[in-house]
C-alpha positions as CSV (number, residue, x, y, z in Angstrom):
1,X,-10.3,-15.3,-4.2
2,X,-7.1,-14.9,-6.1
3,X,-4.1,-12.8,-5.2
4,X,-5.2,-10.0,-7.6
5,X,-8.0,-9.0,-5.9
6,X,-6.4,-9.6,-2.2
7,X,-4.6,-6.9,-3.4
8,X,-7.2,-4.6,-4.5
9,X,-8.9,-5.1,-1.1
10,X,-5.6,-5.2,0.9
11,X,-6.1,-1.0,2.3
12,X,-9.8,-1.8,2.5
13,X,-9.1,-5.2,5.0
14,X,-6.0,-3.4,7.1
15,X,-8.3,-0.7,7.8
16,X,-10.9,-2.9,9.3
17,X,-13.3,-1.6,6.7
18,X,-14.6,-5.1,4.8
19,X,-17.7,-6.6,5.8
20,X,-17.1,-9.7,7.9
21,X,-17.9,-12.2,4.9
22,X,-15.8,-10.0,3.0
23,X,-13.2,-10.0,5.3
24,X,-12.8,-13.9,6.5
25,X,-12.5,-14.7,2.5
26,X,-9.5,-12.8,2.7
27,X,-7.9,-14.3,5.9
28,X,-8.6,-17.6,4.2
29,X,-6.7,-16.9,1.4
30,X,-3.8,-15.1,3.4
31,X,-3.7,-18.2,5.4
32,X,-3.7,-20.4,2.4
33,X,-1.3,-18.5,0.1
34,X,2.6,-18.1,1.4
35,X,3.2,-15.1,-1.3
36,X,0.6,-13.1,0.0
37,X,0.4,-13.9,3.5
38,X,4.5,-12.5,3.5
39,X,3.1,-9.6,1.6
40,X,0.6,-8.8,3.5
41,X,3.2,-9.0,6.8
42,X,5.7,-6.6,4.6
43,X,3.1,-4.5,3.8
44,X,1.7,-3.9,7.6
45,X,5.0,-3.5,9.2
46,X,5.5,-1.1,6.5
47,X,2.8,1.4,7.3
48,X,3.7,1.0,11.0
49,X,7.3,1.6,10.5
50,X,5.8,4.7,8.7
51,X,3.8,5.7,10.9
52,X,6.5,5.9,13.6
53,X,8.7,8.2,11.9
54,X,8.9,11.7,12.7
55,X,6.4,14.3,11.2
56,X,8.9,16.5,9.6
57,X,6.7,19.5,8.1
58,X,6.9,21.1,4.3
59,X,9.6,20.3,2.2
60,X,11.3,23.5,1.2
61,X,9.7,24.8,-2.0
62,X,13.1,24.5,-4.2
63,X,13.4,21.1,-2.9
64,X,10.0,19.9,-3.5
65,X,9.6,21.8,-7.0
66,X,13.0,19.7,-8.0
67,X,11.9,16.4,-6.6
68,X,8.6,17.1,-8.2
69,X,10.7,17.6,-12.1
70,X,12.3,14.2,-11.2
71,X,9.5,12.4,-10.7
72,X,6.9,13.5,-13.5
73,X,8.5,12.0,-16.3
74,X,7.8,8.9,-14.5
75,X,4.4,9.2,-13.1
76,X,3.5,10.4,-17.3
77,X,5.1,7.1,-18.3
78,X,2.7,4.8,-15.6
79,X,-0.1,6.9,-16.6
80,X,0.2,5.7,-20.1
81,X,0.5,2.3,-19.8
């Protein structure tokens, strides 16, 4: 396994969902590899931090159709690459 696809499978292996072959060939590498095994720590005190904030509802629609104009030019630009 290389760090490419640890990071395909990375959702896949936090939510428990790899088989257990699966799975252990990606706690080998994690173990084995210092830039993903940080990562991977990053990344899961990441979604808990999340997790813990508050729920805070809808975004009021002027807001959201604003933050929506901001961020579609850039969402186009990843699309075409």
């Amino acid at each position: 396994m290389n760090c490419s696809e640890l990071m395909s499978l990375l959702v896949d292996f936090l939510g428990g969902e790899l088989v257990q072959e699966r799975r252990e060939t990606v706690e080998l590498h994690i173990r084995a590899c210092p830039r993903c095994e940080v990562y991977v720590a990053s990344y899961t005190q990441t979604v808990k931090v999340a997790r813990a904030l508050p729920k805070c509802g809808r975004l009021p629609a002027t807001f959201e159709a604003r933050l929506r104009q901001l961020l579609e030019p850039e969402l186009k630009a990843r699309q075409d690459d």
